[in-house]
C-alpha positions as CSV (number, residue, x, y, z in Angstrom):
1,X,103.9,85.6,99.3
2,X,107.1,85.7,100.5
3,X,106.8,86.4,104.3
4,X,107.3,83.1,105.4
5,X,110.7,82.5,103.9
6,X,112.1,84.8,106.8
7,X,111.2,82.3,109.2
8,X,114.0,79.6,107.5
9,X,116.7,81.7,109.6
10,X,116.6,78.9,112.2
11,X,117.2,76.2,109.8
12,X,120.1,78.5,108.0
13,X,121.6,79.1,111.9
14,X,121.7,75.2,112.5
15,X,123.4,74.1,109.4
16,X,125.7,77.9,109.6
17,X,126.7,76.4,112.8
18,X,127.2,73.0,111.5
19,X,130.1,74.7,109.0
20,X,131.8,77.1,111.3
21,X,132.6,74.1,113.6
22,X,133.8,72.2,110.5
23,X,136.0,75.8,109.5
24,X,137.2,76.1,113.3
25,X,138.7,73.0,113.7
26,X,140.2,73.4,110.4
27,X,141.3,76.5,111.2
28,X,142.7,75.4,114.9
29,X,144.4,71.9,114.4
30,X,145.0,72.0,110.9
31,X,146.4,75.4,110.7
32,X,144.3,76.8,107.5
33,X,143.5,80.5,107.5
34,X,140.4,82.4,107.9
35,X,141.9,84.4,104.3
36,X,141.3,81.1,102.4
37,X,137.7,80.8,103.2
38,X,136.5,84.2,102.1
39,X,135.0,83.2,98.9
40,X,133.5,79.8,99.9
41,X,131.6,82.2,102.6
42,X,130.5,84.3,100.2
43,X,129.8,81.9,97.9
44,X,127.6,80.3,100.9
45,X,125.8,83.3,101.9
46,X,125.0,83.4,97.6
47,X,123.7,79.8,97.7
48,X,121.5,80.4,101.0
49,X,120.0,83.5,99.5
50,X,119.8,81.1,96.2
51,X,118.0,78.4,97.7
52,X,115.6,80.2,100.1
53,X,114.9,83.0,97.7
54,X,115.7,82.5,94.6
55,X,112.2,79.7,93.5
56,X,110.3,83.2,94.4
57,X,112.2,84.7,91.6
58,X,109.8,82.7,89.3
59,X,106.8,84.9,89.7
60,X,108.6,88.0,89.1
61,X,107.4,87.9,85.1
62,X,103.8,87.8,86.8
63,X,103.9,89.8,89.0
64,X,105.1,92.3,86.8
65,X,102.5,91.8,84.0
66,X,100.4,91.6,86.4
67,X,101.3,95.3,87.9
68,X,101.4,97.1,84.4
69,X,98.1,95.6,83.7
70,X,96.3,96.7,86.7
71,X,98.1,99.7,86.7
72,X,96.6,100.7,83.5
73,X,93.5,99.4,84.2
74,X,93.3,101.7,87.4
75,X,94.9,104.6,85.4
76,X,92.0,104.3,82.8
77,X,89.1,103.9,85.3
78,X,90.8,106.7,87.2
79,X,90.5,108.6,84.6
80,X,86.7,108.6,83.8
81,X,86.0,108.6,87.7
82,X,88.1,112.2,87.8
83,X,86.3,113.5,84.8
84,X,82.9,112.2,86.0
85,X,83.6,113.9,89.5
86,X,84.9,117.3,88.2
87,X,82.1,117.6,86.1
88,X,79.4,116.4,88.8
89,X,81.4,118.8,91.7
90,X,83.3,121.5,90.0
91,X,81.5,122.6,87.2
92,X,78.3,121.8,88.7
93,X,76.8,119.0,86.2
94,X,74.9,118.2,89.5
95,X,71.0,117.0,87.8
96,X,69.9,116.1,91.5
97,X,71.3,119.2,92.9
98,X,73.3,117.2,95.8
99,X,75.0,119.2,98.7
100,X,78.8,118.4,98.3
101,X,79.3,118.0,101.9
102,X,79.0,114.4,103.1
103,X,79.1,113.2,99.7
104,X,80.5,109.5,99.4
105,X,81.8,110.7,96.2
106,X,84.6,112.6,97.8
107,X,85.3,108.9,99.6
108,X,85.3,107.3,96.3
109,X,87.7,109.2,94.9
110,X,90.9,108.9,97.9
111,X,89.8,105.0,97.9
112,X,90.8,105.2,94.1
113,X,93.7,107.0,95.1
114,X,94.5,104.8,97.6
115,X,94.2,101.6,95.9
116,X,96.7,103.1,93.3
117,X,99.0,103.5,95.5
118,X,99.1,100.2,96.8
119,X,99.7,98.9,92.9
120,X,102.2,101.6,92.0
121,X,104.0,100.0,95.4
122,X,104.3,96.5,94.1
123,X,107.2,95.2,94.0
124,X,108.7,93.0,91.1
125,X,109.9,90.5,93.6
126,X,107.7,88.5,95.7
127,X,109.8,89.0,98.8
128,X,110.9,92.2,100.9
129,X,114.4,92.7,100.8
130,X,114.9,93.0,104.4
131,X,114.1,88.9,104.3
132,X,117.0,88.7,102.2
133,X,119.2,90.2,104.7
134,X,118.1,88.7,107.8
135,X,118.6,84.9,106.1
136,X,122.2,86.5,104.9
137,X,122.9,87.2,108.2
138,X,121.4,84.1,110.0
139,X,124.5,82.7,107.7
140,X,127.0,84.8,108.3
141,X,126.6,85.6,112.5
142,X,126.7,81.7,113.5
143,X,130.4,82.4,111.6
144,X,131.1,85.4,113.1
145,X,133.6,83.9,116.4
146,X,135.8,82.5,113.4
147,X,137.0,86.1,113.4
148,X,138.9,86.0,116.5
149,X,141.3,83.6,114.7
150,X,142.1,86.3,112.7
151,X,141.7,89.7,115.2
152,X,141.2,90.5,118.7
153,X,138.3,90.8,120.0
154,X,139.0,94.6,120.8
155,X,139.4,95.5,117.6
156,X,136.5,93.4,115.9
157,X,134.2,95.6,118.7
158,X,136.2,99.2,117.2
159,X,134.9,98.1,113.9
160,X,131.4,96.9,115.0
161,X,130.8,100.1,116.3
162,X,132.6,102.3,114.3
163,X,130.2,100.3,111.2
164,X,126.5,101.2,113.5
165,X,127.6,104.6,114.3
C-alpha cells in the first residue's frame, strides 16, 4: 500500500530546493546563521515525513487486527493440518496405503508454512521504512550546500566518509 509514497521524493526535492534558496540568501546577505535554522530543519524533515507518511498511519489499527486475526486463524488450521499429516505419514493412519514419496501432502504442508511466514512478516505500518528515509533525505540533500556556510568543504567530505566507513 505504501510503495508509491517513495516516488513523492521529486516533489519533496523541488519545494527542498525552493527553501534552501530562501535559507541561502538569508544566510549570505542578511547574515543569519546556519546554527539558527537547525530545528526549523528538523522540524521540516518531521512535517515532510508527516505529510507523506503519516495519512498511512491510519490503517495501522487494521492492519494489526487484521494480522492477529489471520495469524490465529493460520495457527489453528495449522494445527489440524500438522496433526492430520503426522497421523496420515508418521504413524501410518494411511487407509489407502499411499507411497509417501511424491505426495502433494508434503507440498501442502511448506505452502502452510510459507504462507505463515508471510503473515508473521506484516508489518504494523503500511509503509517500509526505507521510504521513510529516502523522502527524509530528498529533504534534507537539496540542503545539504548550506553547509559550506558553516565548514569547508574538506572537512564536510572527512566526515562523509568517516560516517559510510
Amino acid at each position: 500500500m505504501g510503495d508509491g509514497q517513495r516516488f513523492f521524493w521529486s516533489i519533496i526535492v523541488a519545494y527542498s530546493v525552493a527553501a534552501a534558496g530562501i535559507l541561502g540568501n538569508e544566510i549570505l546577505f542578511a547574515g543569519v546563521s546556519l546554527k539558527r535554522y537547525e530545528f526549523a530543519l528538523a522540524g521540516y524533515v518531521a512535517v515532510v515525513l508527516f505529510v507523506f507518511l503519516g495519512p498511512l498511519l491510519m490503517f495501522t489499527p487494521r492492519m494489526i487486527k487484521a494480522k492477529l486475526e489471520s495469524l490465529h486463524d493460520y495457527a489453528a488450521f495449522a494445527v489440524t493440518h500438522n496433526l492430520m499429516f503426522h497421523g496420515k505419514w508418521v504413524q501410518g493412519d494411511n487407509p489407502k496405503g499411499e507411497p509417501a514419496l511424491g505426495t502433494p501432502d508434503i507440498s501442502s504442508l511448506a505452502d502452510l508454512g510459507n504462507a505463515y511466514e508471510v503473515l508473521d512478516r506484516m508489518r504494523p505500518i503500511p509503509f517500509d521504512p526505507s521510504d521513510a528515509v529516502i523522502l527524509a533525505l530528498a529533504a534534507v540533500v537539496p540542503m545539504a550546500p548550506l553547509l559550506l556556510t558553516v565548514m569547508p568543504l574538506g572537512q564536510i567530505i572527512d566526515l562523509v566518509s568517516k560516517t559510510l566507513i
